[in-house]
DRENZAVEX-692605 format. One record per residue: chain; x, y, z of N, C-alpha, C in turn. Coordinates in steps of 0.001 Angstrom, whole numbers. Layout:
BEGIN
(A, (X, Y, Z), (X, Y, Z), (X, Y, Z))
...
END
This chain:
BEGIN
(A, (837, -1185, 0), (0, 0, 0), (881, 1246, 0))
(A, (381, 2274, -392), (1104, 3453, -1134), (1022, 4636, 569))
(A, (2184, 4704, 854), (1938, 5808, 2163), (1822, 6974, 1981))
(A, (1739, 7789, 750), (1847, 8715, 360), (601, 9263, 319))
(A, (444, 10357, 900), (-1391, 11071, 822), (-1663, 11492, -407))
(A, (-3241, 11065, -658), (-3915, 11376, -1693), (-3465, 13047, -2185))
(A, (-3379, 12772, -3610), (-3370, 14404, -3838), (-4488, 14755, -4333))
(A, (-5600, 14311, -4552), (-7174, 14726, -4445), (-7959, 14333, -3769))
(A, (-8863, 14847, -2746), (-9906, 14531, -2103), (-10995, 15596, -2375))
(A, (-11597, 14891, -2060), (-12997, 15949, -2190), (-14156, 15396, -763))
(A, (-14282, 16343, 292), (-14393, 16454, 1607), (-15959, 17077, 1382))
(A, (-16786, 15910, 1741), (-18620, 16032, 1509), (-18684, 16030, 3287))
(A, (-19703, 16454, 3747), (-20491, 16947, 5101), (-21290, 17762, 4963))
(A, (-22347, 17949, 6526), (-22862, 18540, 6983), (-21951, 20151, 7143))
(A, (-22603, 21154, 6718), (-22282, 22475, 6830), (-21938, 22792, 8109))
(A, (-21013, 22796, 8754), (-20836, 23172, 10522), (-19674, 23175, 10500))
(A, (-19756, 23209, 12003), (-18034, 23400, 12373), (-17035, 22583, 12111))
(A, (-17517, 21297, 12103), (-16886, 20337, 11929), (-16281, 20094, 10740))
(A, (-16894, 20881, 9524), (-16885, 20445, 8519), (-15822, 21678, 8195))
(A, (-15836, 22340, 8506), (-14803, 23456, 8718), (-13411, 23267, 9473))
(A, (-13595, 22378, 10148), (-12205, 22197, 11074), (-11941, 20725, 10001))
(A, (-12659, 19786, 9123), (-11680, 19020, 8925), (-10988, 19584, 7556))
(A, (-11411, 20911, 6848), (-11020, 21213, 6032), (-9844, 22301, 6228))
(A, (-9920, 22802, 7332), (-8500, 23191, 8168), (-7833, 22591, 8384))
(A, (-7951, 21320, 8867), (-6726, 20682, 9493), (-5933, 20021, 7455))
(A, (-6794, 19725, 6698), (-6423, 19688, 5556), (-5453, 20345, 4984))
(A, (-6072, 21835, 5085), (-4868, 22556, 4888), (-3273, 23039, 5814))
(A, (-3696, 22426, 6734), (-2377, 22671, 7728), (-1635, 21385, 6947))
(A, (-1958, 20492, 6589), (-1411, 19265, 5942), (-552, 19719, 4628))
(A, (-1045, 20619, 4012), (-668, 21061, 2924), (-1539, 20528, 1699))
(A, (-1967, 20711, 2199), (-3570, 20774, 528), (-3815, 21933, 548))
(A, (-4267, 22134, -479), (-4869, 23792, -1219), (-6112, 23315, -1499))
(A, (-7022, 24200, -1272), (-8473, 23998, -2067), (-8151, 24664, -3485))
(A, (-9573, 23723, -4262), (-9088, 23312, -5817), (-11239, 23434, -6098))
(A, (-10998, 24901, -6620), (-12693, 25341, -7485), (-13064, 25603, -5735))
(A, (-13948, 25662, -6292), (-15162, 26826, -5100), (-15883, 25358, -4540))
(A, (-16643, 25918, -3072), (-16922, 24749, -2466), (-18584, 24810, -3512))
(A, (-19351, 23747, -3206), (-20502, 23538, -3542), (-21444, 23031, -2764))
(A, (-22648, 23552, -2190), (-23487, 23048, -988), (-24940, 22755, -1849))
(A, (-25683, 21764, -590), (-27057, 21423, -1454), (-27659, 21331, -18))
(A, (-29262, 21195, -322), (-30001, 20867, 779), (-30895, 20001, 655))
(A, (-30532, 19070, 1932), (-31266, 17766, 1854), (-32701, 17442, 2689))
(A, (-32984, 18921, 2278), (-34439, 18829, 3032), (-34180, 18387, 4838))
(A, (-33054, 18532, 5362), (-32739, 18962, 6744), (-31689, 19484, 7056))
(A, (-30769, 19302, 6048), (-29659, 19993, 6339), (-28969, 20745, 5327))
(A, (-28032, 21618, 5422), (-27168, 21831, 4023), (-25606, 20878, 4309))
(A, (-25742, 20566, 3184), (-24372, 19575, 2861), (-23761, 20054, 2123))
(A, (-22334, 20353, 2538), (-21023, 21130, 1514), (-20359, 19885, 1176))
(A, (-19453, 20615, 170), (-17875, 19868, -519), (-17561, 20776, -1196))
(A, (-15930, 19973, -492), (-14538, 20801, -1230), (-13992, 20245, -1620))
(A, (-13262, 20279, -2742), (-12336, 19644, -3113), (-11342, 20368, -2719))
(A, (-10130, 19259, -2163), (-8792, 19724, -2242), (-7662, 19045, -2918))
(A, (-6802, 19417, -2824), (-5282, 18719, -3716), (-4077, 18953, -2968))
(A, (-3130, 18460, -3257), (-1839, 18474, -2865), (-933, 18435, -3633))
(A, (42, 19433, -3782), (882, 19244, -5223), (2378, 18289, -4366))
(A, (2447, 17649, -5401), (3951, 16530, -5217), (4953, 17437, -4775))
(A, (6109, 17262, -3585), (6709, 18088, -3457), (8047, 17355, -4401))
END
């Protein structure tokens, strides 16, 4: 198995804090967000995603 972190993810949740702190701690990792986030509503909640990336050092 490859130990090397993904250089694309794309990070779906609930709109909150949480969803905010795991996309912080993302970037303390060294990912960059990659396009604008995109949210929807699921008739109880709003649900975001981000995509992020990581360029090869």
């Amino acid at each position: 198995m490859n130990d090397q972190p993904l250089r694309y993810r794309l990070i779906t949740g609930v709109d909150d804090a949480s969803f905010c702190e795991r996309i912080s701690e993302l970037l303390a990792q060294g990912y960059r967000l990659h396009g604008s986030p995109a949210v929807t509503f699921n008739g109880t909640t709003v649900i975001a995603a981000q995509a992020v990336i990581r360029d090869d050092d």
